[in-house]
MDTraj code that builds the backbone (N, CA, C; nanometers):
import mdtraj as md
import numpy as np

residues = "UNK UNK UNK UNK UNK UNK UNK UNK UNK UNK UNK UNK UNK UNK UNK UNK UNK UNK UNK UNK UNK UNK UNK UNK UNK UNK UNK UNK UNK UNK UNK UNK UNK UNK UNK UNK UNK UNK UNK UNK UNK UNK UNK UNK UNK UNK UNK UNK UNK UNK UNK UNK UNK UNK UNK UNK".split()
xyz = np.array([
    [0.0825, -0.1189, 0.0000],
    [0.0000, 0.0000, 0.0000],
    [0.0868, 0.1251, 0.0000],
    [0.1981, 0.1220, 0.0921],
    [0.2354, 0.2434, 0.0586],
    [0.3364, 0.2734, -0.0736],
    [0.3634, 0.1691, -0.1654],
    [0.3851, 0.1305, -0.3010],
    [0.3226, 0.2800, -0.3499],
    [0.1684, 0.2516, -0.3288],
    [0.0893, 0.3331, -0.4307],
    [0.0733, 0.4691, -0.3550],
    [0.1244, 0.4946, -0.2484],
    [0.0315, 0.6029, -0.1845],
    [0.2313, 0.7118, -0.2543],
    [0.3373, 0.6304, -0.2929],
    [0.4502, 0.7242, -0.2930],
    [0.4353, 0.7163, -0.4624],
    [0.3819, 0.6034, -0.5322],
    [0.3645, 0.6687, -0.6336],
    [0.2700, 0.7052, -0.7755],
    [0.1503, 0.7189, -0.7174],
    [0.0342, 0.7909, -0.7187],
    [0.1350, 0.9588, -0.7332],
    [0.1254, 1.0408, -0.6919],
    [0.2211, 1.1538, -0.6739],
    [0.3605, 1.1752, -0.7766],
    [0.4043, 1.0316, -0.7782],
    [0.5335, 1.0721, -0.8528],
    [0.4755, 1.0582, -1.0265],
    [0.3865, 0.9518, -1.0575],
    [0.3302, 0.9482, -1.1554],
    [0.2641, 1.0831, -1.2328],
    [0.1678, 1.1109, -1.1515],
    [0.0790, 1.2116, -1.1914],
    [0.2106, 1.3880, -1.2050],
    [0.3118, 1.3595, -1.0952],
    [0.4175, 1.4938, -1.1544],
    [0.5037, 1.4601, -1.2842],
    [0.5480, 1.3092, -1.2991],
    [0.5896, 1.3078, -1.4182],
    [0.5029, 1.3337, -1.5865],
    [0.3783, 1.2900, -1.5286],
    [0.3185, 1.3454, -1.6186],
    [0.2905, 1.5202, -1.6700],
    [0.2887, 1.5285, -1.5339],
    [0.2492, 1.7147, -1.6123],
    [0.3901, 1.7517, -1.6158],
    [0.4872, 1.6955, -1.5954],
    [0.6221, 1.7565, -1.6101],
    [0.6581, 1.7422, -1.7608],
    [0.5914, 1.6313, -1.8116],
    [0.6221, 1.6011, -1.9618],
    [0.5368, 1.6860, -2.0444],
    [0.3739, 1.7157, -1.9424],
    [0.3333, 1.8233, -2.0598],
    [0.3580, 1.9148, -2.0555],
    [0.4173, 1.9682, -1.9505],
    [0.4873, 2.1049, -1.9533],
    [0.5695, 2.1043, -2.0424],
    [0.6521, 2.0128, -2.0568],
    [0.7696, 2.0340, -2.1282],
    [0.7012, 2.0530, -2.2770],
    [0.6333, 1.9406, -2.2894],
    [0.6085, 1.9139, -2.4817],
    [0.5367, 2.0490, -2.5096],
    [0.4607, 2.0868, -2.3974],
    [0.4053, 2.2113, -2.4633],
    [0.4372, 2.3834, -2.4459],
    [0.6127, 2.3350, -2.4135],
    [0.7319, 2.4486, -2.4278],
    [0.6470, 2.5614, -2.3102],
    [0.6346, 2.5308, -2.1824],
    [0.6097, 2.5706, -2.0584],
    [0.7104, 2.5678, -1.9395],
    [0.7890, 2.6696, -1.9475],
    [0.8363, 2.6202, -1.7619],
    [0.7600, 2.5441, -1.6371],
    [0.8574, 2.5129, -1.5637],
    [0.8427, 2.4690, -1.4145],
    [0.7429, 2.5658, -1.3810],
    [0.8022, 2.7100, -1.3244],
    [0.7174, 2.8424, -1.3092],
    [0.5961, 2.8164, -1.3216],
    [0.5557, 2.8491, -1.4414],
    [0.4316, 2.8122, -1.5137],
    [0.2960, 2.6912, -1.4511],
    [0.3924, 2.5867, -1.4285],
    [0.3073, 2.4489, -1.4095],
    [0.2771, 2.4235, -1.2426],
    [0.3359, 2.5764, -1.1795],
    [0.3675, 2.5248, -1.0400],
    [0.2480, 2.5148, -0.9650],
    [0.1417, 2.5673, -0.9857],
    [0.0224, 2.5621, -0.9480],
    [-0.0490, 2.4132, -0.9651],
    [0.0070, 2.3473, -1.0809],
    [-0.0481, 2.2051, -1.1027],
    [0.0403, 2.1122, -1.0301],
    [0.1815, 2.1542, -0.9647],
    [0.2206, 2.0761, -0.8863],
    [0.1601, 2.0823, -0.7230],
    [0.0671, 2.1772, -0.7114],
    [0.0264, 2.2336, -0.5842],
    [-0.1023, 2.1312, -0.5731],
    [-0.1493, 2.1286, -0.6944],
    [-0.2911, 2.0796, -0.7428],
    [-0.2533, 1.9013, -0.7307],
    [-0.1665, 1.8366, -0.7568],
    [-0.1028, 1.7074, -0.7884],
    [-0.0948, 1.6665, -0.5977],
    [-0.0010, 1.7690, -0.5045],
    [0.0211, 1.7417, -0.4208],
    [-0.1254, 1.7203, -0.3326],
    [-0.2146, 1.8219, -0.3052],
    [-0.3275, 1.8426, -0.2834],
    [-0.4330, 1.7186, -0.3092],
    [-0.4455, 1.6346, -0.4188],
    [-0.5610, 1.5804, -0.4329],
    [-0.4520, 1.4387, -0.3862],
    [-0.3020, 1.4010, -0.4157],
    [-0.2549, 1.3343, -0.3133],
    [-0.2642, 1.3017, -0.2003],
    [-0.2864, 1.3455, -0.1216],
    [-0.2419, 1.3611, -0.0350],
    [-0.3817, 1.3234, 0.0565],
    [-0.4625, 1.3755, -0.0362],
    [-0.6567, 1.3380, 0.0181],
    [-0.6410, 1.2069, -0.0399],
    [-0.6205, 1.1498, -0.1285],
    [-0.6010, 1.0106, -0.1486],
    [-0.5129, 0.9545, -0.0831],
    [-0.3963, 0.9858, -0.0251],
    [-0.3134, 0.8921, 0.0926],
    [-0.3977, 0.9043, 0.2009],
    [-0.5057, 1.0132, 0.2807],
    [-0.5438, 1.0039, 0.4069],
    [-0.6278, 0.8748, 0.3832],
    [-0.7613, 0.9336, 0.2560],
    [-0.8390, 0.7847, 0.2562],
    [-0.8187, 0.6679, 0.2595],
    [-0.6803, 0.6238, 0.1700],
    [-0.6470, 0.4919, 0.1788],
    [-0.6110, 0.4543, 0.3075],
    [-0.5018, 0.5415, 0.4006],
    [-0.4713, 0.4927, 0.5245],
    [-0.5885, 0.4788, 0.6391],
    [-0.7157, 0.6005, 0.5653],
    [-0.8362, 0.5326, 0.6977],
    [-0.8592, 0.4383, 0.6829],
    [-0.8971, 0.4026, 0.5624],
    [-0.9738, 0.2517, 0.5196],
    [-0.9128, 0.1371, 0.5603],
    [-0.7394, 0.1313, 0.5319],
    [-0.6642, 0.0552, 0.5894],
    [-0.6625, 0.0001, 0.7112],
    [-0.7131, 0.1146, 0.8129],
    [-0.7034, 0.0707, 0.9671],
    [-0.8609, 0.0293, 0.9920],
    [-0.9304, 0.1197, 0.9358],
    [-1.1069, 0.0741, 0.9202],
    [-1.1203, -0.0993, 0.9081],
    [-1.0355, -0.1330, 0.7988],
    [-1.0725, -0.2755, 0.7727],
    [-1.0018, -0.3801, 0.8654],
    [-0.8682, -0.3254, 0.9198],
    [-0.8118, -0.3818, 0.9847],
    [-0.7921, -0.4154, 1.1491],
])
top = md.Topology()
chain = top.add_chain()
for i, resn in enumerate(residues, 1):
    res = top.add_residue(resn, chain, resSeq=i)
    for name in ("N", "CA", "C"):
        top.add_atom(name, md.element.get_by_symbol(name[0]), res)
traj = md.Trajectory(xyz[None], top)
């Protein structure tokens, strides 16, 4: 589980890091979608870890 909870996060930044790039955008630029990436992370690591102890 925590497999997915470290990369859930790294996935979803490599992705907008690549569309930043292909679509000739700085870091600068995209930093708000790394804010946005961390953010909905991070609500998906709490849920999984409630559920985890919920079931367990």
């Amino acid at each position: 589980m925590f497999k997915l909870i470290v990369l859930i996060p790294l996935l979803l930044s490599l992705v907008w890091f690549f569309y930043l790039t292909y679509k000739g955008y700085s870091l600068a630029d995209g930093k708000q979608g790394f804010q946005y990436i961390l953010v909905i992370s991070s609500v998906i690591a709490v849920f999984f870890t409630i559920m985890y102890f919920v079931t367990h």
